[in-house]
Every structure is written in structure tokens, then in C-alpha cells.
N, C-alpha and C positions, 0 to 999 in steps of 0.2 A: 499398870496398863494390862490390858486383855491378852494380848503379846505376851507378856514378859511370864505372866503368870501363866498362860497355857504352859509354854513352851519350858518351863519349870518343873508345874505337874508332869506332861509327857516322859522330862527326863526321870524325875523322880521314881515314874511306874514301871519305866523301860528298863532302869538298875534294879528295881526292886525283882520283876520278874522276869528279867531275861530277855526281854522283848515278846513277852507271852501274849503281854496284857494290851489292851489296846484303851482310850480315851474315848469316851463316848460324854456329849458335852450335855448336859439336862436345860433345855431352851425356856424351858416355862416364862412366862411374863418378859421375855426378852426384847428389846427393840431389834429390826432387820439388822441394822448397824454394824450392833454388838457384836452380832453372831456372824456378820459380815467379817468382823476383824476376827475373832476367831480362828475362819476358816482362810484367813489371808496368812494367819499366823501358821498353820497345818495342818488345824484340824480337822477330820474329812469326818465325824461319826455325829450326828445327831439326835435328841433324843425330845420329844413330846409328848406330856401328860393329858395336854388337852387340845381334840381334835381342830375345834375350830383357829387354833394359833396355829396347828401343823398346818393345815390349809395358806392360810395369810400369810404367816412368817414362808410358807414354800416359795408364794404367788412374789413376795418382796422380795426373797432373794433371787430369784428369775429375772426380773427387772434390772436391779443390781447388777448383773451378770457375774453371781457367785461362783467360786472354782467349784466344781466337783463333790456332792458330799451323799453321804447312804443317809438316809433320815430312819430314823426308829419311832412308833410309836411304846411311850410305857406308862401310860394311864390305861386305866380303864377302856373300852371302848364298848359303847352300847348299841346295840342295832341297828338305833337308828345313827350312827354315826361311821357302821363298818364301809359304805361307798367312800367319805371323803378319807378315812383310814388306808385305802389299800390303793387309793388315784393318788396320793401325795407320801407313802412311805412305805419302803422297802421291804420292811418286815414289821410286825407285830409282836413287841414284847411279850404280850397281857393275856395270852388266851388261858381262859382255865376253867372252861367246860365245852361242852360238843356242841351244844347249840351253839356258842360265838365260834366255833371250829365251822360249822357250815353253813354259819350266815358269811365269815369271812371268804368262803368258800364257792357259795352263793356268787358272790358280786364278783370273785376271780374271773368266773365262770362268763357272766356279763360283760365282762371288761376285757375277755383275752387275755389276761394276765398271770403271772406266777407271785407270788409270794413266800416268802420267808415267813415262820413265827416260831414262837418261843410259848412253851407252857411255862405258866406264870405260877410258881408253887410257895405255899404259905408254910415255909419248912420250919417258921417260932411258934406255929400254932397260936398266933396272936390273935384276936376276934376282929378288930379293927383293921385288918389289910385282906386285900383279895388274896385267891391264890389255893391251886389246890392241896388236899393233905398229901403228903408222901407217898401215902400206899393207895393214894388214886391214878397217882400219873401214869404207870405204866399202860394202865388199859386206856387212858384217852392217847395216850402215844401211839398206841395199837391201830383206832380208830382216823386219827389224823392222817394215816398212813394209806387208806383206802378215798380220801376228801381229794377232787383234783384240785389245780392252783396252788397248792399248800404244800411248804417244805418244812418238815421239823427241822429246826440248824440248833436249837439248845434250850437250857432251861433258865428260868428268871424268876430271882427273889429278892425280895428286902431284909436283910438280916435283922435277927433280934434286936429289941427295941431298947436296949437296958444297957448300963456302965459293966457290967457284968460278962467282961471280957472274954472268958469260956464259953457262954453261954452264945454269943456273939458268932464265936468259932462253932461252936458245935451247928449253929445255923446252917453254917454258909459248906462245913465237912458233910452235913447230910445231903445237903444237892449237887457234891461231887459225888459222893458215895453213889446218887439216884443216876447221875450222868454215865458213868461207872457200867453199873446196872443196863440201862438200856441203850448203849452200844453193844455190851454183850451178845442183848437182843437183838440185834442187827440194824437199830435204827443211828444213821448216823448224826448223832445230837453232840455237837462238840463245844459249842459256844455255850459258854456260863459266865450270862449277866448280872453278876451279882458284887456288892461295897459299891458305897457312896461318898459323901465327904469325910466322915466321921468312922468308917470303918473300913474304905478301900485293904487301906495295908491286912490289915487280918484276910479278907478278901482275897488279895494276892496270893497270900499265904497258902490258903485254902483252892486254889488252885483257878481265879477269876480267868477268865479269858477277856474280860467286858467290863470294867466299873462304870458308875453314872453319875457324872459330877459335875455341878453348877457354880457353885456359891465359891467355891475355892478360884474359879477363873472370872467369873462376871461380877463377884462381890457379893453383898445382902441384894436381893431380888426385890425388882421395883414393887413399890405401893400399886 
């Protein structure tokens, strides 16, 4: 059951790190239901890769009359998608250049609202995933800073892609190391979104504040 297995994970992340870590649940392809019983079960953190289900799955669980939860968006978000991104969730995973920095910005600005987001950093240097390099972040962090609507709260990656369990580690070490860094600087960025099903624990390790995990609580993801 969706029950049994949250409430397993949680425990399992809460021993491993302290209670550092927090469950953030990846909703992709989910029926309202599902993610109904999730959030019956505890879980309050929510995560969408693709905007038009953060919309829908928001609008069903409203209906519903769902407990209480923060929604995340951590896909991509494209321009023309940053309105229904910042009217249906909390914060913004995914930003990882200046133009989505004040487009999201932009539509704050429209809407009276604040917003949470996360610089989305590509720390495996993989080609195939968004995300910027290391030694770019700090100066878009610089710039976010001066964007109204907009609160830097941390950074967010995908860990390396490979069985290669160092390498794995050294990912997820280098966006502590970057979080590290720019508190120094006085931004206060403390959430690090980073381990998913397959590498949370290293994650942990590596000092996660935020994992993003689906498949471990709702099973293989619908067709």
C-alpha cells in the first residue's frame, strides 16, 4: 500500500539522516487518489515534472479536500508555462539561467506573489540533463538576488548517471561544497534537492536536505 511504503521510506530517511532530510514525493503520471493517500499517509512535500499535471493534479486535489501540502515544481519549465508554474507551486526546482530567473519573475510580479526557487545545477556534467555548470552558479545567484518575487532557498541536482558509486558521491559533494560557497556569500541557500530512488542514501550522506522519490512509494509509474 502507498501507506505502508511512504511511511517506511520516511522512517528509513529520518534514521539515516537525523531528521535532516525531508520526503518530497515525484507525482509524475499519478492519479489524484494516489497522491491523495500519500498525503493522508504524511506526506506534505510534492514534486512535478510536468506543468500541466501540476495544474490538474493541484485543481483534484482541491476537490478532494487534500491536507495541506507545499508542491514543487522539478521539470523543466518553459516560458510559456512559467504563469501556471508559480499560480499552482510553491517553489521552482528547475531555474538554471536568467532569462527563466525573470520570466519567473515577471509573472510574480503580476500575480502579487513570492516565490521560492532552486538553481537547478548540472554538477555530472552530463549533456542530456538541464542544469547549470558549477562555476556558473554563483553569479546567477548574485543576479536572482536583485529579481523581486524570487527567493533563492537552495540548489538542485540529478546525481550522476552511472553504477559508479564515487562518482555518484562526488556529484552530489560538489553541490554541498557549491551550497557551502554561497552562504559564505551571504545568500541564504540551505535546501539541497538532491538523491532519488536509486541514490537517495549516498544523497543523504552527502548532506541532502530534500530527496525526490516516486517509484519506491507509488510503485512502477502508470502507462
Amino acid at each position: 500500500m502507498i501507506r505502508d511504503r511512504y511511511r517506511a521510506l520516511e522512517e528509513s530517511v529520518r534514521m539515516a539522516s537525523g531528521g535532516r532530510t525531508r520526503v518530497l514525493l515525484a507525482v509524475k503520471h499519478q492519479p489524484p487518489q494516489a497522491v491523495l493517500e500519500a498525503l493522508m499517509a504524511g506526506a506534505t512535500l510534492l514534486g512535478h515534472n510536468i506543468i500541466q499535471q501540476l495544474s490538474s493534479s493541484e485543481e483534484a486535489l482541491a476537490e478532494l479536500a487534500a491536507p495541506p501540502h507545499d508542491t514543487h515544481v522539478i521539470g523543466h519549465v518553459q516560458s510559456n508555462k512559467a504563469r501556471a508554474a508559480v499560480t499552482y507551486a510553491g517553489t521552482i526546482q528547475t531555474v538554471d539561467s536568467l532569462k527563466t530567473a525573470r520570466r519567473l519573475s515577471t509573472v510574480c510580479r503580476d500575480l502579487s506573489l513570492e516565490r521560492g526557487i532552486m538553481i537547478q545545477v548540472n554538477s555530472s556534467g552530463a549533456q542530456s540533463q538541464f542544469g547549470l555548470d558549477p562555476a556558473d552558479v554563483p553569479a546567477l545567484a548574485d543576479q536572482i538576488r536583485a529579481l523581486p518575487g524570487l527567493t533563492l532557498t537552495g540548489l538542485m541536482t540529478i546525481g550522476a548517471n552511472t553504477d559508479d558509486i564515487a562518482a555518484v558521491r562526488a556529484s552530489f559533494a560538489t553541490i554541498h561544497k557549491l551550497s557551502d560557497q554561497l552562504r559564505a556569500e551571504g545568500h541564504d541557500c540551505r535546501e539541497l534537492s538532491m538523491g532519488m530512488s536509486n541514490d537517495w542514501q549516498i544523497a543523504v550522506d552527502e548532506g541532502s536536505t530534500m530527496i525526490r522519490v516516486g517509484r519506491q512509494v507509488f510503485g512502477e509509474r502508470p502507462a
